[in-house]
N, CA, C and O of each residue as an XYZ file, in Angstrom:
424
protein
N       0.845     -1.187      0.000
C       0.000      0.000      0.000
C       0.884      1.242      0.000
O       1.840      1.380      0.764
N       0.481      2.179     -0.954
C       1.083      3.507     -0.981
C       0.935      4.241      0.074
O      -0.250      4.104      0.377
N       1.562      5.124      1.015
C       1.396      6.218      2.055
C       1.245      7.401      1.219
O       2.061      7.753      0.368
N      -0.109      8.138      1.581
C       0.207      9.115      1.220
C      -0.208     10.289      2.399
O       0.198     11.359      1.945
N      -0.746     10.480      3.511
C      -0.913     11.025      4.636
C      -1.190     12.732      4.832
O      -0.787     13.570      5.638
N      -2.339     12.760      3.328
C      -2.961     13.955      2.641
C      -4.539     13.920      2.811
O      -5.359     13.002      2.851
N      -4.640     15.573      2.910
C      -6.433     15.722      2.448
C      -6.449     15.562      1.284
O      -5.684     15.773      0.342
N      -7.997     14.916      1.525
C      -8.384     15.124     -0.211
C      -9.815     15.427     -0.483
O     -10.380     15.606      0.596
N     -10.565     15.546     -1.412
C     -11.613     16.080     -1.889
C     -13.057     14.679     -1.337
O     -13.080     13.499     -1.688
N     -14.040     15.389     -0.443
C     -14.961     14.403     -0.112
C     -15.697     13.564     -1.231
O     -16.724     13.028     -0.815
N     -15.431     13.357     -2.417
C     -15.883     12.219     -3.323
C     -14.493     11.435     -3.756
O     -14.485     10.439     -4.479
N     -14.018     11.687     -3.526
C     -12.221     10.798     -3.972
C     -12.216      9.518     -3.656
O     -11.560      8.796     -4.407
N     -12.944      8.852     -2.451
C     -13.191      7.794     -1.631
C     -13.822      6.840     -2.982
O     -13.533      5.733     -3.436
N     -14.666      7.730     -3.284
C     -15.653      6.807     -4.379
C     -15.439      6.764     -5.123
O     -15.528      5.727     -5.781
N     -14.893      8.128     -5.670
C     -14.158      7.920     -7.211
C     -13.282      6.605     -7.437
O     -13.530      5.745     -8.283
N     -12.269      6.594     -6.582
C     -11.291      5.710     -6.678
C     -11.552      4.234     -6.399
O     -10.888      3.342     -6.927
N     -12.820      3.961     -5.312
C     -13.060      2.495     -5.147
C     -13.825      2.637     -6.690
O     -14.333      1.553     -6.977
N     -13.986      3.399     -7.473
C     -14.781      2.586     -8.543
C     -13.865      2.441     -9.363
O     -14.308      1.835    -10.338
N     -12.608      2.733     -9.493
C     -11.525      2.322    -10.239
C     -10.860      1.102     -9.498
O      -9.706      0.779     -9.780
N     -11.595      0.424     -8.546
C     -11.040     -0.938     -7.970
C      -9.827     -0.492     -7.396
O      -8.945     -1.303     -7.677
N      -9.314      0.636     -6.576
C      -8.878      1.442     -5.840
C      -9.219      0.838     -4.414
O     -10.449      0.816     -4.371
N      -8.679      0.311     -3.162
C      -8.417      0.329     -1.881
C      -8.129      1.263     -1.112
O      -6.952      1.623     -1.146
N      -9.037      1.958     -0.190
C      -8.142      3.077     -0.074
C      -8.355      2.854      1.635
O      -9.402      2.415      2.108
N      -7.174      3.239      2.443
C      -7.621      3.366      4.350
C      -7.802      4.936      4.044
O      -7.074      5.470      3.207
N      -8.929      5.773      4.837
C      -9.062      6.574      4.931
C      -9.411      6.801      6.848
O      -9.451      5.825      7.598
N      -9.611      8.146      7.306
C     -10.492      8.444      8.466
C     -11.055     10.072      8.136
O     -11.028     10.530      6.994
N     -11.480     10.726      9.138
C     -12.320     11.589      9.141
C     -11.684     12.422      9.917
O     -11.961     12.117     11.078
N     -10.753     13.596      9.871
C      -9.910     14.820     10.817
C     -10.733     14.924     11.820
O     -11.960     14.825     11.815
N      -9.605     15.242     13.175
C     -10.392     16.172     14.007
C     -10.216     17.492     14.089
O      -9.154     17.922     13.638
N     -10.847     18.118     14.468
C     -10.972     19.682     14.441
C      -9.944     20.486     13.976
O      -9.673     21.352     13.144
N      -9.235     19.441     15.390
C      -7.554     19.899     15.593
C      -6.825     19.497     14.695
O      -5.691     19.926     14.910
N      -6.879     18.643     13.413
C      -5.864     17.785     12.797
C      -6.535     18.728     11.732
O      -5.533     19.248     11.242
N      -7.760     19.344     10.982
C      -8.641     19.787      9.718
C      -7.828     20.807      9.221
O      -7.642     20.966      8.015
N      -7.251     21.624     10.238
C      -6.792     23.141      9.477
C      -5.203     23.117      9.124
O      -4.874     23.705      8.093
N      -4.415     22.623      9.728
C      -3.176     22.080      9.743
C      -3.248     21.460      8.076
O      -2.663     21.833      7.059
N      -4.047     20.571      8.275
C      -4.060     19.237      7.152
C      -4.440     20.536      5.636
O      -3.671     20.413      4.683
N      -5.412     21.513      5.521
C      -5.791     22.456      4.664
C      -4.575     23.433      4.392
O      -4.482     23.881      3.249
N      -3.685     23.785      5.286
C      -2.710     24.907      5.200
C      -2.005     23.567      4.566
O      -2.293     23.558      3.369
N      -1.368     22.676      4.828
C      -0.594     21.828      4.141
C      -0.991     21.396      2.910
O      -0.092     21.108      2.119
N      -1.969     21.299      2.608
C      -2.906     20.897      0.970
C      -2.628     22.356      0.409
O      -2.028     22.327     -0.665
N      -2.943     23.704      0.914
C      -2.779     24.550      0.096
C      -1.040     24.532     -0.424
O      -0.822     24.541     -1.636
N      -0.082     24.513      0.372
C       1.674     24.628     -0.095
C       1.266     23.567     -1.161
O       1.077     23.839     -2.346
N       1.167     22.496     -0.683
C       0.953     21.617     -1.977
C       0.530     21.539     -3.701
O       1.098     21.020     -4.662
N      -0.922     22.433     -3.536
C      -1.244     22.908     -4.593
C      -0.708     24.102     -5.176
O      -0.889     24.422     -6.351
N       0.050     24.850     -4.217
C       0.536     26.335     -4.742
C       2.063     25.961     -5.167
O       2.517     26.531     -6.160
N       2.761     25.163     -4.562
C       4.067     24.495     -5.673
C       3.835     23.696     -6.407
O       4.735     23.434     -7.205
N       2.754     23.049     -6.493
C       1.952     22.755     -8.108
C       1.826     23.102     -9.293
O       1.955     22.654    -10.432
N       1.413     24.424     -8.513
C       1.057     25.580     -9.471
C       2.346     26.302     -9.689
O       2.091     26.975    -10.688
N       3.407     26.527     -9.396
C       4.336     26.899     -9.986
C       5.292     25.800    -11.021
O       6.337     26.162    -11.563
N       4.691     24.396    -11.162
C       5.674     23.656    -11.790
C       4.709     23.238    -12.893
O       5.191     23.187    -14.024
N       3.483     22.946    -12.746
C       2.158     22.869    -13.832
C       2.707     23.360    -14.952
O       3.643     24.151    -14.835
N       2.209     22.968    -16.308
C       2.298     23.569    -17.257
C       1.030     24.607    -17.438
O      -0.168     24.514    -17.167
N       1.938     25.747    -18.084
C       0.208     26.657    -18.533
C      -1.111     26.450    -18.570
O      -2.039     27.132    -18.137
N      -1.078     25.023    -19.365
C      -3.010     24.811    -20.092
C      -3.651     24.423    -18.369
O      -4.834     24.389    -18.033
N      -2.488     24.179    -17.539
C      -3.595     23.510    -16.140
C      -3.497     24.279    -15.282
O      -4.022     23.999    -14.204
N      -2.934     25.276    -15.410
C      -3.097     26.332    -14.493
C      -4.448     26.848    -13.733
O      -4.920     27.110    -12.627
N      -4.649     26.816    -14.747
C      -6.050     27.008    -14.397
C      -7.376     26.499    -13.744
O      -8.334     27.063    -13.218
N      -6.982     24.994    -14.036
C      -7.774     24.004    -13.644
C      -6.930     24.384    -11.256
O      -7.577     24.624    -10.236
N      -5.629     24.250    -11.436
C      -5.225     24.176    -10.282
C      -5.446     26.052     -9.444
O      -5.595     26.063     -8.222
N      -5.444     26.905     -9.911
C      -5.909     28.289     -9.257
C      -7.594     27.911     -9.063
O      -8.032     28.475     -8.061
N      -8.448     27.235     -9.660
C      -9.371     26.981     -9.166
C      -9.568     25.603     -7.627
O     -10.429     25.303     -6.800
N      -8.442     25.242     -7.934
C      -8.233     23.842     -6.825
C      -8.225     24.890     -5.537
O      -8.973     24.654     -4.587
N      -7.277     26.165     -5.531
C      -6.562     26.860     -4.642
C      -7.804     27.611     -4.194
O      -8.159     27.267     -3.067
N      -8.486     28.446     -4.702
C      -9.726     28.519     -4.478
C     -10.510     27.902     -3.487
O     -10.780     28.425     -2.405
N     -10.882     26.764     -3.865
C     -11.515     25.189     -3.188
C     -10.974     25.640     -1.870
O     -11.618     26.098     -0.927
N      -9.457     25.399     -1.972
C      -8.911     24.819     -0.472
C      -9.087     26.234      0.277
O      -9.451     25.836      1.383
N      -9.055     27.589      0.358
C      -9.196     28.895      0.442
C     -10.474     28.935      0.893
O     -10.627     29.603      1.916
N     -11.567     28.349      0.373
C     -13.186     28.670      0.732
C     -13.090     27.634      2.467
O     -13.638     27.868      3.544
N     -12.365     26.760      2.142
C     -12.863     25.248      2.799
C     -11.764     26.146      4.360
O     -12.424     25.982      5.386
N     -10.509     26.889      4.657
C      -9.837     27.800      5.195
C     -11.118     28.294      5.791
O     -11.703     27.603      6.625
N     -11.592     29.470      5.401
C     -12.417     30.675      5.293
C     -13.388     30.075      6.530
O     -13.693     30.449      7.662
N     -13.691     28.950      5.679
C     -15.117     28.475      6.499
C     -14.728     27.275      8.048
O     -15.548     27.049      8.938
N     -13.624     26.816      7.999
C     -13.410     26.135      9.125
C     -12.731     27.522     10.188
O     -12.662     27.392     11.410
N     -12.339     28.628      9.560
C     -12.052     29.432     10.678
C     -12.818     30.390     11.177
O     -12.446     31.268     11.956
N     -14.381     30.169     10.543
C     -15.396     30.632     10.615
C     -15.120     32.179     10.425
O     -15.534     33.059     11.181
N     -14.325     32.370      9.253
C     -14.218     33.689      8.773
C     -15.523     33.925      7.733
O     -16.009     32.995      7.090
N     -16.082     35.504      7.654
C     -17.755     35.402      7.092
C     -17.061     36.173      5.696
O     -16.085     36.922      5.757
N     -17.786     35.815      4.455
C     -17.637     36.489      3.072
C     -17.287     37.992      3.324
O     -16.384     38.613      2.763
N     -18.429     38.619      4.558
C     -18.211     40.182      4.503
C     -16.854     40.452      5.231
O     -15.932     41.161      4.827
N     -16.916     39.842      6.216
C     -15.072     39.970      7.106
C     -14.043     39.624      6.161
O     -13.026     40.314      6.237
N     -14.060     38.965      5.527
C     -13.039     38.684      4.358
C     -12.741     39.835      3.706
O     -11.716     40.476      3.938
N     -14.102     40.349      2.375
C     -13.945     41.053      1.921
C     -13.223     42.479      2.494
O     -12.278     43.139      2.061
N     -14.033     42.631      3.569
C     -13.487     43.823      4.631
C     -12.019     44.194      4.328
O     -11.459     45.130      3.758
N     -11.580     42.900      5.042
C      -9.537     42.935      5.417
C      -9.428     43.022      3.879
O      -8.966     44.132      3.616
N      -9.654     42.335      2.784
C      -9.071     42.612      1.612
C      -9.362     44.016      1.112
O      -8.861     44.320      0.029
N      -9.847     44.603      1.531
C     -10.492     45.990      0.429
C      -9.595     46.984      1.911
O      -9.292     48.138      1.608
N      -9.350     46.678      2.886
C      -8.845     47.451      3.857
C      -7.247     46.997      3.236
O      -6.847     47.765      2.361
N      -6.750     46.388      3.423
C      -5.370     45.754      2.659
C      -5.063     46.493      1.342
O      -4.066     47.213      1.292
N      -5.810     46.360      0.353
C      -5.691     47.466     -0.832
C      -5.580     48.849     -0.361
O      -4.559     49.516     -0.524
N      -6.523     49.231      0.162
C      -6.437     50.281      0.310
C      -5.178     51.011      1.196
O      -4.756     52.161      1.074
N      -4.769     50.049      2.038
C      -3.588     50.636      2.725
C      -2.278     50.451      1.992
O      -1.446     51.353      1.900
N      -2.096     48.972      1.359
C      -0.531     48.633      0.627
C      -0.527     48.319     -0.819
O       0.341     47.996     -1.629
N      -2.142     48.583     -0.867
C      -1.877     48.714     -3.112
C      -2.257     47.068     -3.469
O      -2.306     46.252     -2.549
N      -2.441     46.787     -4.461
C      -2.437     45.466     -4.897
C      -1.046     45.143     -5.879
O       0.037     45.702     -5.706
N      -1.335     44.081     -6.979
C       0.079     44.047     -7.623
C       0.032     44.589     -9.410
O       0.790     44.372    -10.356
N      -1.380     45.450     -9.248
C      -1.344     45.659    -10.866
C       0.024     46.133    -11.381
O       0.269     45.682    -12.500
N       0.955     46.903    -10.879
C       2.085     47.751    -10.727
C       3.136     46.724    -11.150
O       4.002     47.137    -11.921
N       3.194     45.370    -10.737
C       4.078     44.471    -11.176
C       4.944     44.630    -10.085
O       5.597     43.590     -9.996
N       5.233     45.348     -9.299
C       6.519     46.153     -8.826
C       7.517     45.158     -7.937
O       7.103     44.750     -6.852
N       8.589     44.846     -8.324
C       9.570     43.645     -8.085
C      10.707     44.678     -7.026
O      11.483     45.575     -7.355
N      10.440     44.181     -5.893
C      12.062     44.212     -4.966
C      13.268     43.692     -4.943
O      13.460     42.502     -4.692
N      14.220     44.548     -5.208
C      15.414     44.135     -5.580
C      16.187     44.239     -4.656
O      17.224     43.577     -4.669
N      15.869     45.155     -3.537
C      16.993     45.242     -2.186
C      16.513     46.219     -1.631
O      15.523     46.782     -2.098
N      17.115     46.621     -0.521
C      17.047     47.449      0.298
C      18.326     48.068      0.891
O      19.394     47.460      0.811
N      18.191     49.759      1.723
C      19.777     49.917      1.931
C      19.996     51.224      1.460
O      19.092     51.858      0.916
N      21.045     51.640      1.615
C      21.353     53.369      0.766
C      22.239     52.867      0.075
O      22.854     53.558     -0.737
């Protein structure tokens, strides 16, 4: 049996036993859920830097997923979200600017 000691998406179980797939699974606790989500997101976000182009896309929507599934186990609300983000712009800019740091120093 393969280790792989990852979240994964609540139909995966089924998907895969119908490919005659074995799988041990369990069910997080509270304490193990958000840990296990911050670790799925690094995962998908150095994904996403090694992905080729055409799936990019498919995986910024994965990042998404794991971001909503965040949001909602830390019982952060759509409007509090939005809030800090539109308060965040407004104080340090977004990245339309491109603007790349090269150093610091006189």
């Amino acid at each position: 049996m393969k280790i792989f000691k990852k979240l994964i998406r609540d139909k995966m179980p089924e998907i895969m036993a119908s490919r005659g797939q074995h799988l041990k699974t369990r069910v997080l606790t509270d304490e193990e859920f958000l840990p296990a989500l911050e670790n799925k997101l690094l995962e998908e976000a150095q994904e996403l830097r090694t992905d080729p182009a055409e799936n990019k896309f498919e995986k910024i929507a994965y990042i998404y997923e794991i971001l909503a599934a965040l949001q909602k186990a830390m019982n952060i609300s759509d409007v509090a979200l939005a809030a800090e983000r539109a308060s965040k712009l407004a104080e340090r800019g977004g990245f339309e600017k491109r603007i790349f740091l090269e150093g610091t120093g006189e």
